[in-house]
C-alpha positions in Angstrom: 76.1 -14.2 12.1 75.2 -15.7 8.7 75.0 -13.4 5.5 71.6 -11.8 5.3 69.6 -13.1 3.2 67.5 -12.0 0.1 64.0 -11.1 1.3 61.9 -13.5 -1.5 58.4 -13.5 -0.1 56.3 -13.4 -2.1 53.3 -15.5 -0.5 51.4 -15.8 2.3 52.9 -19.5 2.3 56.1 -18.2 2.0 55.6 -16.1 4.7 54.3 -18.8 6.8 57.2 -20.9 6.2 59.7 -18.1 7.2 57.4 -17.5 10.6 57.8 -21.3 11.7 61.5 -21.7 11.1 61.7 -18.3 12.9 59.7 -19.8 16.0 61.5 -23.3 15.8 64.3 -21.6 16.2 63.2 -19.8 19.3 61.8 -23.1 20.7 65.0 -24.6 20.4 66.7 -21.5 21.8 64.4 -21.7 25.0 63.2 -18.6 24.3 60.0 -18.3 26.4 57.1 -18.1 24.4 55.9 -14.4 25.9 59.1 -13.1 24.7 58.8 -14.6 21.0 56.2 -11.5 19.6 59.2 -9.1 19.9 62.2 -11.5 19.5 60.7 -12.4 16.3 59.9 -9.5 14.9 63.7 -8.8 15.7 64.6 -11.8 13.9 63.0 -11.6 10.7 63.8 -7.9 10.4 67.5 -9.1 11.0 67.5 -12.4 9.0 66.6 -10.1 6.0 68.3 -6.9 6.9 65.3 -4.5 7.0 65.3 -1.7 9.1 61.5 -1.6 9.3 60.2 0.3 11.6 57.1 -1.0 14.4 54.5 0.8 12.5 55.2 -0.9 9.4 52.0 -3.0 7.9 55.3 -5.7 7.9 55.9 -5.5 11.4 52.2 -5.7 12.1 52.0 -9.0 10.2 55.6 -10.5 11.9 53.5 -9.3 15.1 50.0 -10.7 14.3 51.6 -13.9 13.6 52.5 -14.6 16.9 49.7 -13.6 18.2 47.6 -16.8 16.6 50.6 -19.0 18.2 
């Protein structure tokens, strides 16, 4: 697995960005789409290295995200 990398969001376009690569990624992993909401979350908490926790207000936006999708 690649280094982690340094969490720089500091937008909600920045954010955004990070979401769809995340999801691109998952497309082209054939990751069904009813599996992405937690796969994601998984994702960005690992592509960072946070150990945040479900009831973060983070998690809750990784999740809310996908919800719109």
């Amino acid at each position: 697995m690649a280094d982690k990398e340094p969490y720089n969001i500091k937008t909600d376009e920045d954010f955004h960005n990070v979401m769809e690569k995340i999801d691109k990624d998952m497309r082209d992993d054939g990751i069904p789409v009813t599996a992405r909401q937690l796969k994601g979350w998984l994702k960005f908490s690992s592509r960072f290295g946070l150990g945040i926790m479900m009831s973060d207000p983070l998690s809750q936006k990784v999740m809310d995200w996908f919800e719109t999708r």
